[in-house]
N, C-alpha and C positions, 0 to 999 in steps of 0.2 A: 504494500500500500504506500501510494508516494506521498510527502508531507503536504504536497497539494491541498489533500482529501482528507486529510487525519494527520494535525497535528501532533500527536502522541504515534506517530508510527516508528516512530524512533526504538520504543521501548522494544518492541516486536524485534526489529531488529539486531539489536545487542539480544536479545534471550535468543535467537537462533546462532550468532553469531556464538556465544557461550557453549549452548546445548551440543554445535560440534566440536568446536574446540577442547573442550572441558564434559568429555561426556558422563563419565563415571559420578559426576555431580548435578543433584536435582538443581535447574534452575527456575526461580518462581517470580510470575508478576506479581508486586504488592501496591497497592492504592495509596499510601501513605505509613509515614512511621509507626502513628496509632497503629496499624495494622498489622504492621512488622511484629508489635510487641504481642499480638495474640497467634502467630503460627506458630506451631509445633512443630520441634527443631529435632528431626532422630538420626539424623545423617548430615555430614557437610550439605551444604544448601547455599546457593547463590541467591539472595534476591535481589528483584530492577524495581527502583523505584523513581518515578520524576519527583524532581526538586525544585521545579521553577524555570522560566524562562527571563531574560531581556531583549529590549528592542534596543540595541545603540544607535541608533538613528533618532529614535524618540517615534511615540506611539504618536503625536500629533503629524508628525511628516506621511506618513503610511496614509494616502489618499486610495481610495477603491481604485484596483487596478493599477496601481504602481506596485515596484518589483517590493517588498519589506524583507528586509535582513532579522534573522532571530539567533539568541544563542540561548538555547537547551543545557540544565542541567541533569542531570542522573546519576543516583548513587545506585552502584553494583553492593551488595552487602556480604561479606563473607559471615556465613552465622553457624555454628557449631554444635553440637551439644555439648554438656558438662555432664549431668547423670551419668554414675556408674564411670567413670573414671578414677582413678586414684590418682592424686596429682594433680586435677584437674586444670589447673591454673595454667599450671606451663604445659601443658598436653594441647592444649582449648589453643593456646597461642603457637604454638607450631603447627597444630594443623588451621590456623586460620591461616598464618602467615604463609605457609605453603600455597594453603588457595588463593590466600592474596595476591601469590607473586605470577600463578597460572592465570587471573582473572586480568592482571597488568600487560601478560604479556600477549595474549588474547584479542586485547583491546588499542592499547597505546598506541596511537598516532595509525589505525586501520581506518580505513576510510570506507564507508560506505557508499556506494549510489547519489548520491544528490546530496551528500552533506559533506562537510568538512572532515578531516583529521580529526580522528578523536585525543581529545586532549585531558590529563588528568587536573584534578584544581584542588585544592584544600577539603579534606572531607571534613563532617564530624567526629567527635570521638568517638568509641565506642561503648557497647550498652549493655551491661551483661540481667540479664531478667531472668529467676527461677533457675533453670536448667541447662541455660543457652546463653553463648556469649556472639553478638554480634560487631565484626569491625570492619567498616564501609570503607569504598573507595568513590571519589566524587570525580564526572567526566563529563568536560562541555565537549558541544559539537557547536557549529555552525549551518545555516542554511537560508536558501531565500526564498521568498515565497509569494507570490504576486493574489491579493484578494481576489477573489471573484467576484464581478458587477452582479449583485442581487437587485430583482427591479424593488 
């Protein structure tokens, strides 16, 4: 789906892009971080989540049917389990960091179809809840996109 038609096509894309890259690991869309914090974590797990967008241009210049520039955030989240570990601490952070580094190199500067290089940006920290420790990695992209004249 082009970003024409569906803004959020993006997401779709990094989770296929993962699923073969990275297959032995489930990769999951999530709606937001509320959300993050209610999936059940029983295997390494990738989730995609959007973070937001801006308009460098400014949202007042974007007239119908001029070309508009966006740049997409997305966090990929490497999240782990902890239950039934011994050690769990440093166990939880080795295999996140492992996944971490398979989800970087995956991704880093891949360029998809009509968008820019993917670029890595400052994430959040990470968030350990209950059972499961999650540590995200944050990625813009760029792309443009021309409105459609609605009568």
């Amino acid at each position: 789906m082009a970003c024409e038609d569906n803004l959020l096509a993006f997401g779709e894309l990094l989770i296929d892009r993962l699923t073969e890259i990275i297959p032995d690991c489930i990769t999951v869309p999530v709606l937001d971080l509320p959300e993050m914090d209610e999936i059940e974590i029983r295997c390494p797990t990738i989730l995609v989540i959007y973070s937001g967008m801006n308009m460098p241009q400014g949202g007042g210049q974007a007239i119908r049917g001029a070309l508009q520039k966006i740049e997409q955030r997305w966090l990929t989240v490497a999240a782990v389990p902890l239950s039934g570990l011994k050690g769990s601490g440093s166990i939880a952070r080795k295999r996140a960091g492992d996944l971490m580094a398979k989800i970087a190199d995956a991704l880093q500067g891949y360029r998809f179809d009509g968008y820019s290089p993917l670029g890595q940006i400052t994430p959040p920290g990470p968030r350990f809840l209950d059972n499961r420790a999650m540590f995200p990695l944050a990625w813009q992209v760029e792309f443009s996109r021309n409105a459609k004249k609605v009568p």
